[in-house]
C-alpha positions as CSV (number, residue, x, y, z in Angstrom):
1,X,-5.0,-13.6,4.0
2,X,-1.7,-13.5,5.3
3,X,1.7,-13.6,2.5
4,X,4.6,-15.3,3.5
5,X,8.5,-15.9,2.5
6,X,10.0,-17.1,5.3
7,X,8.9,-16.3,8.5
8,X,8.7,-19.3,10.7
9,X,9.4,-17.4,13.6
10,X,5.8,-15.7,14.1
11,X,3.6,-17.0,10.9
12,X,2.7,-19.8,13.6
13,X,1.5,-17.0,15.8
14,X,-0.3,-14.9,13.1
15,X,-2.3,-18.0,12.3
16,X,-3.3,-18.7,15.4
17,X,-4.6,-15.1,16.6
18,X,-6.5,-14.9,13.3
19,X,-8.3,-18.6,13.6
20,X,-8.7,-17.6,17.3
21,X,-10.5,-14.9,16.2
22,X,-12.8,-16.1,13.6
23,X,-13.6,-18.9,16.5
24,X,-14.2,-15.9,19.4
25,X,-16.6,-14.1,17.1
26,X,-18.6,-16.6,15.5
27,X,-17.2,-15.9,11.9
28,X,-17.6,-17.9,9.3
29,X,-13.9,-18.1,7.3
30,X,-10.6,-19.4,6.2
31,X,-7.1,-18.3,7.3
32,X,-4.9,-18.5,3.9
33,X,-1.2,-18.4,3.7
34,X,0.3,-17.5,0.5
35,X,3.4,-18.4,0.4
36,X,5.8,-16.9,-1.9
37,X,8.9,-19.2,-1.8
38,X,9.9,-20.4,1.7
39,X,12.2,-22.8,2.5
40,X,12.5,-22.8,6.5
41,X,9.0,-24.5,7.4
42,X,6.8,-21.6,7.5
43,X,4.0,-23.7,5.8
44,X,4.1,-26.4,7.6
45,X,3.9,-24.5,10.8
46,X,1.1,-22.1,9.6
47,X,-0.7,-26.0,8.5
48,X,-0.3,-26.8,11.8
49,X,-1.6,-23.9,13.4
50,X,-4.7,-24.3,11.4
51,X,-4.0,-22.2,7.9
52,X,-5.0,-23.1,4.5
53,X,-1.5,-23.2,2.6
54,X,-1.3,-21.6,-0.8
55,X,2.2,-21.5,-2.8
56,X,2.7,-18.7,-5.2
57,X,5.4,-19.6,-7.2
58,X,6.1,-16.2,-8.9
59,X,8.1,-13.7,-6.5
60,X,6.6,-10.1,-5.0
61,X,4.3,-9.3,-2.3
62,X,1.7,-8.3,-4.7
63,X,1.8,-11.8,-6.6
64,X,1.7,-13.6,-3.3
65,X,-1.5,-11.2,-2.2
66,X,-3.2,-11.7,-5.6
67,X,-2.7,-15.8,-5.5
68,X,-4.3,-16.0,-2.3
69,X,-7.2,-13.2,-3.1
70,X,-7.8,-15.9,-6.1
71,X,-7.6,-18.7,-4.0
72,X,-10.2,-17.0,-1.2
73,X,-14.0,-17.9,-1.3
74,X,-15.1,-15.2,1.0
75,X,-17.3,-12.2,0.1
76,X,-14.6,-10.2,2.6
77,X,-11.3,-10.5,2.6
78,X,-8.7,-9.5,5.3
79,X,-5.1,-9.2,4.9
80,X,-2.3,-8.8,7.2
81,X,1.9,-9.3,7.3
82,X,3.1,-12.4,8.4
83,X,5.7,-10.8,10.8
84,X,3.7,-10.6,13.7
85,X,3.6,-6.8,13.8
86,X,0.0,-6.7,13.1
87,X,-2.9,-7.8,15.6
88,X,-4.7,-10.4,14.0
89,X,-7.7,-10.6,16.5
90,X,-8.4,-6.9,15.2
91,X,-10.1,-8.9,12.4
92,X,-13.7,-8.4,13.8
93,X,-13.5,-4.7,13.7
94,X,-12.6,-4.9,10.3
95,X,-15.9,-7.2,9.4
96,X,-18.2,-5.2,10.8
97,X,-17.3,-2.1,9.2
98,X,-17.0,-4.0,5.7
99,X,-20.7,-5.2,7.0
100,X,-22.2,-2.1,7.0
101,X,-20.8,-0.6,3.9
102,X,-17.4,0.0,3.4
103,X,-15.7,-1.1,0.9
104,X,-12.2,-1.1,1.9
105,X,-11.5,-0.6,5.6
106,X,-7.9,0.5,6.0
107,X,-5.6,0.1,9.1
108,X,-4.2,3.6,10.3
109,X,-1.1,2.9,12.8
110,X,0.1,6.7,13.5
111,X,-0.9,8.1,16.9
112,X,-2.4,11.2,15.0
113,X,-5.2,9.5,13.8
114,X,-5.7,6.8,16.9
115,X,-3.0,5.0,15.8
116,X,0.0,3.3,18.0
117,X,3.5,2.5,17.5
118,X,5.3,0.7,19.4
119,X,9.1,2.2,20.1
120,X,11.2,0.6,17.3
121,X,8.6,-1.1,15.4
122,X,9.0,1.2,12.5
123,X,12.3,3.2,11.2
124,X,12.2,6.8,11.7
125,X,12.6,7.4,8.2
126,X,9.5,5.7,7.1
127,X,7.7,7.2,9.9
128,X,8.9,10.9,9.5
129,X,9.4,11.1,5.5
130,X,8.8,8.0,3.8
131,X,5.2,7.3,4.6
132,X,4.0,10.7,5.4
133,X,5.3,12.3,2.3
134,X,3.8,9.4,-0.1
135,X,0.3,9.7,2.1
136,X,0.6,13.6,1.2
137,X,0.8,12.8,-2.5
138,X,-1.6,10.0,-2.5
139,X,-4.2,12.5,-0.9
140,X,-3.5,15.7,-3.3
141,X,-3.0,13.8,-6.3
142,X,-5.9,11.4,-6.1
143,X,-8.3,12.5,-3.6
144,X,-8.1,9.6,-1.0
145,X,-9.2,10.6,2.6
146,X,-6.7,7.8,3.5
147,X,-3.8,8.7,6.0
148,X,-1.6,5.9,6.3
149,X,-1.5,4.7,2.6
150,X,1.5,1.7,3.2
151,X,-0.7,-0.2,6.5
152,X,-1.0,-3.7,5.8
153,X,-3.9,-4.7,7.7
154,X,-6.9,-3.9,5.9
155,X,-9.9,-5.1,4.7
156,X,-11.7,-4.9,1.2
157,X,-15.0,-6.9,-0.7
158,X,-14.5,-9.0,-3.0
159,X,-16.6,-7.0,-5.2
160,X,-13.9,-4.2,-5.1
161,X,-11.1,-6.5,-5.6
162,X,-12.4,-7.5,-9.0
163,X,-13.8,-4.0,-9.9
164,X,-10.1,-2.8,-8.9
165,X,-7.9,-4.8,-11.3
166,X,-4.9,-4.2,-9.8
167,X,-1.6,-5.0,-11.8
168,X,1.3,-4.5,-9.6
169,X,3.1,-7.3,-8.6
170,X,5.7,-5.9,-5.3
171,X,5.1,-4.0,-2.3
172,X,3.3,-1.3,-4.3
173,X,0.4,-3.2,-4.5
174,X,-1.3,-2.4,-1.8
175,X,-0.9,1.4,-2.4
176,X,-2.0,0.4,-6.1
177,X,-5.8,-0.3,-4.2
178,X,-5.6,3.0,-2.2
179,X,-5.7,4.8,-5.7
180,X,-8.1,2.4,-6.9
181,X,-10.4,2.8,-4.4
182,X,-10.2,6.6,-4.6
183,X,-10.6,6.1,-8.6
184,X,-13.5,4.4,-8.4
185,X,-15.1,6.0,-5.4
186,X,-15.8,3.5,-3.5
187,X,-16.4,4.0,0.4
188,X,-13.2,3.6,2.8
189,X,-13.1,4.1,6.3
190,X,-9.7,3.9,8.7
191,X,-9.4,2.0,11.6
192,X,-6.8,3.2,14.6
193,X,-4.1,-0.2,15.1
194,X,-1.1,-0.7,16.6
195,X,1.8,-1.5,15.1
196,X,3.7,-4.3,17.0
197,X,7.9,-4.9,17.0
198,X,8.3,-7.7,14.4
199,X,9.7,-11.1,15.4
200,X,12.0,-11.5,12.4
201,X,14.6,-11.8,15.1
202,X,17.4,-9.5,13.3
203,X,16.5,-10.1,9.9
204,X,16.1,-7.5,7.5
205,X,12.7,-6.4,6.3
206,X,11.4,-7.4,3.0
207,X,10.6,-3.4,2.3
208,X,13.4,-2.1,0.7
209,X,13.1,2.1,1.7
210,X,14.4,3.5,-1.8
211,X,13.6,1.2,-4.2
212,X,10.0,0.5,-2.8
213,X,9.5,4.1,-2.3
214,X,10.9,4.8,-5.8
215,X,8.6,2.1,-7.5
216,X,5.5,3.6,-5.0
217,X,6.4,7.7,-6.9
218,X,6.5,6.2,-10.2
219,X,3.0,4.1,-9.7
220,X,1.6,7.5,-8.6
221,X,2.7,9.2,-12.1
222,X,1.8,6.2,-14.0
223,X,-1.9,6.7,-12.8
224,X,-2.3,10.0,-13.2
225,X,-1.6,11.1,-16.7
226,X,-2.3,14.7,-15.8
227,X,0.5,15.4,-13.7
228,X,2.7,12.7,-15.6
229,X,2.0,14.6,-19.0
230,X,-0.5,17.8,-19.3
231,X,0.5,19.9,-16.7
232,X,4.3,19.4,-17.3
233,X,3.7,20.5,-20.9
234,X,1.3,22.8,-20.1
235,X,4.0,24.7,-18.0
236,X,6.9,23.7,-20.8
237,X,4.5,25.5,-23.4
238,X,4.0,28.5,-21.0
239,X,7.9,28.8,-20.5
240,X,7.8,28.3,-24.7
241,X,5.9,31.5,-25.4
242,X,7.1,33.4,-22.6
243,X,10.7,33.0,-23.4
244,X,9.4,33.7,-27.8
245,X,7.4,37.0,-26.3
246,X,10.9,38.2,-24.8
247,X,12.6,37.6,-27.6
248,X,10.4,38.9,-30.4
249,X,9.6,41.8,-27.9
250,X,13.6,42.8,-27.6
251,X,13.1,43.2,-23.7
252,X,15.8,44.7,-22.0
253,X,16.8,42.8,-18.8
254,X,20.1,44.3,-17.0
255,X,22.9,44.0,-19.4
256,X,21.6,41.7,-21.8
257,X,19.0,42.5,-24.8
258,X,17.0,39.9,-26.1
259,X,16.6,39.3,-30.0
260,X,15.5,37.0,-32.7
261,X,19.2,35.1,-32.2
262,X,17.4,34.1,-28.3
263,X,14.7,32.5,-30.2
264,X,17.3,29.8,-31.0
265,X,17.6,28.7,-27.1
């Protein structure tokens, strides 16, 4: 499964390593391009090189994922950028971990965990705050063992897919299944990659850092109503009482006495 808006200059590539393969290692499947909108011949290229084209007409990564997922016939399902940063004869690895049990299997590209990046294939910023800091939340606030929540190469059942329901419709998508999968306990496992320089040849990166990253904080809150809502009031209600038991109390703090007039802050 590979989404697409515009990227003729290595879709043809990506098509070819992923049918290559599926044809090395005697697996039975489909190479889908879902394409969200391009007009400089990145579907006829990927048809040439051997990919079933699928055209999404509404815009976002996630709307282009979730036409193709729909579109799919496989019991597993592998997905990967269309920039050629991502190794799409890795694809075997992925199957045979989905084979014996896992129900998402999740690229990891950071040399921590067995990762590899290559020098400039990823801004520092994402590297050193962006992606590390989100990964940290994902893992305290929901649980996932995950450690490189925005990878884009990973694999999932189509069992978990529909179990999952996901709703978001831009980059957040795929970070939308990381809590999912944690939500619904199904098991992951990670799988060291390497994360190649993209061939976009100077264009800019569909990932926009601030407003992706923004939309990624505000997904977290959304699906976790206890840090969203009860523990904020909790603390508000503590801050309540305390700041009513000073006041009633008439405590004494330097030069300033506290009445019943405080109670009105």
């Amino acid at each position: 499964m590979i989404p697409c808006l515009d990227e003729a200059h290595t879709v043809g590539g990506c098509v070819r390593q992923a049918v290559e393969a599926l044809s090395r290692s005697g697996l039975a499947g489909e190479v889908i391009l879902a394409d969200n909108g391009s007009v400089d011949g990145s579907r006829e290229l990927a048809a040439e090189a051997g990919a079933q084209v699928v055209c999404i007409p509404l815009k976002g990564y996630g709307n282009a994922l979730a036409g193709g997922i729909a579109a799919a016939r496989g019991t597993f399902i592998i997905m990967g950028d269309a920039d050629g940063s991502y190794d799409f004869g890795e694809l075997p690895r992925f199957v045979d971990q989905l084979r014996v049990g896992f129900e998402l299997v999740q690229g990891c590209r950071f040399p921590k965990y067995g990762g590899r990046i290559e020098s400039g294939a990823m801004p520092l910023m994402h590297r050193w705050i962006g992606n590390p800091m989100l990964t940290v939340l994902a893992r305290f606030m929901f649980g996932t063992r995950i450690n490189d929540v925005y990878c884009g190469l990973r694999g999932f059942t189509r069992s978990f897919y529909d179990r999952a329901n996901l709703r978001c419709t831009g980059m957040e998508f795929a970070t939308e299944m990381i809590i999912r999968a944690a939500q619904l306990g199904v098991r992951t496992r990670e799988l060291p990659i390497t994360l190649s320089c993209d061939g976009r040849s100077g264009r800019p990166s569909h990932l926009r850092t601030f407003r992706d990253g923004w939309y990624t904080l505000r997904l977290f809150l959304l699906c976790s109503p206890d840090w969203l809502f009860l523990l904020p009031g909790i603390s508000l209600i503590a801050c309540g009482l305390l700041g009513s038991a000073v006041s009633l109390w008439a405590v004494r703090i330097g030069p300033a006495t506290f009445g019943v007039h405080s109670l009105l802050v």
